[in-house]
N, C-alpha and C positions, 0 to 999 in steps of 0.2 A: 586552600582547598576549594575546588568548585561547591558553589550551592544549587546548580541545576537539578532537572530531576534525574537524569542521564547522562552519564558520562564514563567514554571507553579510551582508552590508551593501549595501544597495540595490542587488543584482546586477538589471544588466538586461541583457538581449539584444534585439536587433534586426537584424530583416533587410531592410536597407531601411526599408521605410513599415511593415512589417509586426511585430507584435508578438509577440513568445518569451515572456518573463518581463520583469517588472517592479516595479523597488524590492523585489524579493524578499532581506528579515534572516529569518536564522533562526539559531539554534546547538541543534545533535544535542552532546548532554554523553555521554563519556565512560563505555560501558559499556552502553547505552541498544539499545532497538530503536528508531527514529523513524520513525514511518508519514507518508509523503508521498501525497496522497490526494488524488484528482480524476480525472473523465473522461480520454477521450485526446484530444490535443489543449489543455489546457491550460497546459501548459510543464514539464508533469515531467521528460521525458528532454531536455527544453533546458536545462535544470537539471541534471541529474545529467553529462550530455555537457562542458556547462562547468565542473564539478566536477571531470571528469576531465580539463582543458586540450586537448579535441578541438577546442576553438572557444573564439576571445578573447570575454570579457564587452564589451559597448556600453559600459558602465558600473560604479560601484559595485566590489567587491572580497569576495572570497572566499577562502577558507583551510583546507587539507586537509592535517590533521598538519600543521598549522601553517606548509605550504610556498601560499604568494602563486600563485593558478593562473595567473598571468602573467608567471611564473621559471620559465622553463623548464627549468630546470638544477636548481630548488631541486621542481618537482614531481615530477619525473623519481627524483628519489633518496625521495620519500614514497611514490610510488607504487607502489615494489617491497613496499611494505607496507599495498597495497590490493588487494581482491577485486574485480574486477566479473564479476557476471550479468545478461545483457543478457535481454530477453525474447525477442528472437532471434537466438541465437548465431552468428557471421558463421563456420563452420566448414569448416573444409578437407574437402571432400568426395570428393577424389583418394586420402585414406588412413586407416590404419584409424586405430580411435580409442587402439589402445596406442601407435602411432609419436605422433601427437599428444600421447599425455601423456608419452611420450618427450620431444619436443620442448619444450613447456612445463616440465616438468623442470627439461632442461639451460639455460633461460631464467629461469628466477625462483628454482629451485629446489621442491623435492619432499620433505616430510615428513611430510606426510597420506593419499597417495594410497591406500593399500592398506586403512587404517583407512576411508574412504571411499569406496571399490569397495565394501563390504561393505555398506554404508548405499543407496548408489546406485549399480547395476550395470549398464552400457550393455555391450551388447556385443563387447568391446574389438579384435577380432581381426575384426572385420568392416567394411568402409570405411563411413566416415561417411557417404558420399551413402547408403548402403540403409539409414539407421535411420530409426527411427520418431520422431515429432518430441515423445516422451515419451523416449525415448535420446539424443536430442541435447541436451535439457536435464538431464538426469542428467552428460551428458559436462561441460557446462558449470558444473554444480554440483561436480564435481569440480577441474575447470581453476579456480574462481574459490578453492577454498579451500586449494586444496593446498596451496599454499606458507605458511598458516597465517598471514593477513594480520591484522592489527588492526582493519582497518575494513574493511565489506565493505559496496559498493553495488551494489543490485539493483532491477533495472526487470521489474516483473511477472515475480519470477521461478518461478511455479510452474505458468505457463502450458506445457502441452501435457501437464501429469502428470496421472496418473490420480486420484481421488480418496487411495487407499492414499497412494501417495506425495508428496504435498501434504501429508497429517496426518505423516509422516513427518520433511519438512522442516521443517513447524512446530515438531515436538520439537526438533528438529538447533538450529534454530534457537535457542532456549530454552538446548538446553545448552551452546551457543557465549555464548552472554549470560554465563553464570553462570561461563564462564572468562573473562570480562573483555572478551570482543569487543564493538565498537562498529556498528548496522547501520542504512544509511539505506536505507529499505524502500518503492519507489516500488509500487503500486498501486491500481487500480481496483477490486477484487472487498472488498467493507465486510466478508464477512466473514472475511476473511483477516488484516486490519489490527486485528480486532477479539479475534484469537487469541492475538496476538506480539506486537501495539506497547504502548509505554508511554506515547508520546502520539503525536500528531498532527497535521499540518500539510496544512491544505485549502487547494489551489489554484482557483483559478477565474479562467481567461480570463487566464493569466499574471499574476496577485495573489495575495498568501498572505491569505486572507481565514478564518483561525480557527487557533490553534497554543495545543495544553492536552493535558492528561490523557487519552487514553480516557475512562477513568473518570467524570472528573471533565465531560468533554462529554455523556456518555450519564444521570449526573445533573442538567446543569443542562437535561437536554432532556424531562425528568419522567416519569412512568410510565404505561402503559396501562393502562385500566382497562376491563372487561368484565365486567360484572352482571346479572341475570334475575330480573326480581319476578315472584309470581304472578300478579300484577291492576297492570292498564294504569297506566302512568306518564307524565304530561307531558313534553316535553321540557323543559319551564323548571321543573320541578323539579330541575334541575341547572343553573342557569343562578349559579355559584356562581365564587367568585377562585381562579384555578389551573383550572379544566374548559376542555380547548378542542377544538374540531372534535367536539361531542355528537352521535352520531348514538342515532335510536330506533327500534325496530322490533319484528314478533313476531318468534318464533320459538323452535327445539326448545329447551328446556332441556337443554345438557351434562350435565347434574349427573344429571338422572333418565329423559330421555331422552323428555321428554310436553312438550306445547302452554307456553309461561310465557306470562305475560301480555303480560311486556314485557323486551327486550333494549336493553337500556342499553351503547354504549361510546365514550372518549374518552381523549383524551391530561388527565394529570393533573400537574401543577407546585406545585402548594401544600402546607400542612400537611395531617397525614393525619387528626386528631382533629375538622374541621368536614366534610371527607370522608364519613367514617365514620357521623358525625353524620346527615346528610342519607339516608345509603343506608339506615340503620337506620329511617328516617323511613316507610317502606314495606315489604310484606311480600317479602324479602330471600331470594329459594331459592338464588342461587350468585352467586360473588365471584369472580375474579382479578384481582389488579394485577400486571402484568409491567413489567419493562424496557422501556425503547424500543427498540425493533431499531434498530440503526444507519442501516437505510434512512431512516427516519422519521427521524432528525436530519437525515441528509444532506437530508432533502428541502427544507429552513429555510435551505439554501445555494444547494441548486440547482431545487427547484421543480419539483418531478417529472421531476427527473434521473434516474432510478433505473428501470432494469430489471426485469421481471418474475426473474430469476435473480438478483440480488441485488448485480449492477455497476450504476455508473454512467453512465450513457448518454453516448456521445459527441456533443461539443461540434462546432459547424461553422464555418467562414467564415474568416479571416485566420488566426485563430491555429492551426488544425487545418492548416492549409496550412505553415505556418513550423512545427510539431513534423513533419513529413513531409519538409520541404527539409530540417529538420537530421540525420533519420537517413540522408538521401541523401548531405548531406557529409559527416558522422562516417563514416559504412562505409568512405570510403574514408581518413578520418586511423585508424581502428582497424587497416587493415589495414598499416597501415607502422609501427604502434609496437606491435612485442609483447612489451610490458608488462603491458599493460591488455588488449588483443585477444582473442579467443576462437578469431580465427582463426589459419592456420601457411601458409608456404610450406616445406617440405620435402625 
């Protein structure tokens, strides 16, 4: 049996005719940040909602700290040593947010709070219904760590903060890794996953359809390249192994700021020495080869998925309907187990 902190073996859900996730294996190893990565609508929080035993799997099996999410008695005792951040926190709007962390407290217990008030400060002494939905996820970035869990899953959790505190969390996030914490890190925004994760798990249409490295995705997705001869260039003078999507055009020269002959750019996968070769082949006023933006991989999955802002674009039809049914029924299993919950009756 794995000792990770995550581990699925053809988990599927279904609802009805309708589809959640499917044959979804994956194992998040121990210490890790894990980017779980896809539109909305494609089974992330049907995924993570099953992970938390708010809802039985259709199939297949799954394992969080190594308790069966179909023991209920064996998840229930893992779970006081999980974190969740929900991306919208089901919060008791009746009280302020100190009696709440009161309450959460005296529930899971309380070791962190004060070291992280300091990091993220909601204002505690004011009831929850009048804050602003950058204070209600502070408050919940608090409730999910307080108790100093081992594993902490999060559903878009930097959604409502401001930019400041988004880079903020990123660090937080960083130096919980390097004390040994495990995070399965569900979203949509490329480049937030491209900050914190170590690798990655791309969903599409409730299938895991890509699980590797960052890194090692954003290498095999090859580099951009953007060049400016003085004097007009063919396009099939690039018509080379590794050049793809070649566009040719005028335009300014970056470099000096005057007319070039010719603007050269394309996605590049090959060696760089018949590269080189070729561009030297003409008279060469500026060069860059970049990285691929993360968008541009993602597009190889999803096809001009991809938002001018730098998410994913949401997916439609059955499956966007079944991730919608299940946060309708989880709010009401989150609000009777406060464990896992965000919310309080008090």
């Amino acid at each position: 049996m794995s000792t990770e902190p995550v581990v699925t073996d053809g988990l599927t859900k279904r609802y009805g005719p309708v589809r959640g996730i499917e044959d979804l294996s994956l194992t998040v190893r121990r210490g890790e940040v894990f980017g779980f990565l896809g539109p909305n609508g494609a089974g992330k929080t049907t995924t993570i909602r099953t992970l938390l035993g708010f809802q039985s799997p259709t199939s297949g099996t799954a394992r969080v700290l190594g308790a069966d999410v179909t023991d209920a008695a064996a998840l229930r005792a893992a779970r006081a040593n999980v974190g969740y951040l929900p991306s919208e926190p089901g919060l008791d709007e009746g009280v302020t947010g100190r009696r709440l962390l009161a309450y959460h407290g005296r529930l899971r217990g309380d070791v962190r709070s004060e070291e992280l008030l300091e990091l993220f400060d909601p204002p505690l002494d004011r009831k929850v219904g009048d804050y602003s939905r950058g204070n209600r996820q502070m408050l919940a970035i608090v409730l999910a760590f307080m108790h100093d869990p081992d594993l902490v899953i999060m559903d878009e959790p930097t959604s409502g903060l401001d930019p400041l505190k988004q880079e903020q969390f990123h660090a937080f996030v960083r130096a919980e890794q390097e004390r040994g914490k495990t995070f399965f890190f569900s979203s949509h925004v490329l480049s937030e996953v491209r900050k914190v994760c170590d690798r990655v798990g791309i969903i599409r249409e409730g299938r895991l359809i890509a699980l590797e490295d960052v890194d090692d995705l954003l290498h095999r997705s090859g580099k951009v390249v953007r060049a400016e001869f003085a004097n007009p260039v063919p396009a099939d003078a690039f018509a080379v192994d590794g050049a793809h999507d070649v566009t040719v055009g005028d335009g300014e020269s970056a470099a000096t700021g005057t007319r070039a002959g010719t603007t050269v750019s394309f996605t590049y996968t090959g060696p760089y020495e018949p590269l080189l070769r070729r561009l030297l082949d003409h008279d060469l006023v500026d060069l860059a080869i970049e990285e691929a933006p993360l968008e541009d991989v993602f597009m190889r999955f999803y096809g001009g998925g991809v938002d001018g802002d730098g998410t994913v674009a949401d997916v439609t039809g059955d499956e966007s309907r079944a991730e919608t049914d299940s946060d309708e029924t989880v709010a009401d299993d989150g609000e009777r187990d406060g464990e896992v919950s965000t919310g309080a009756s008090t």
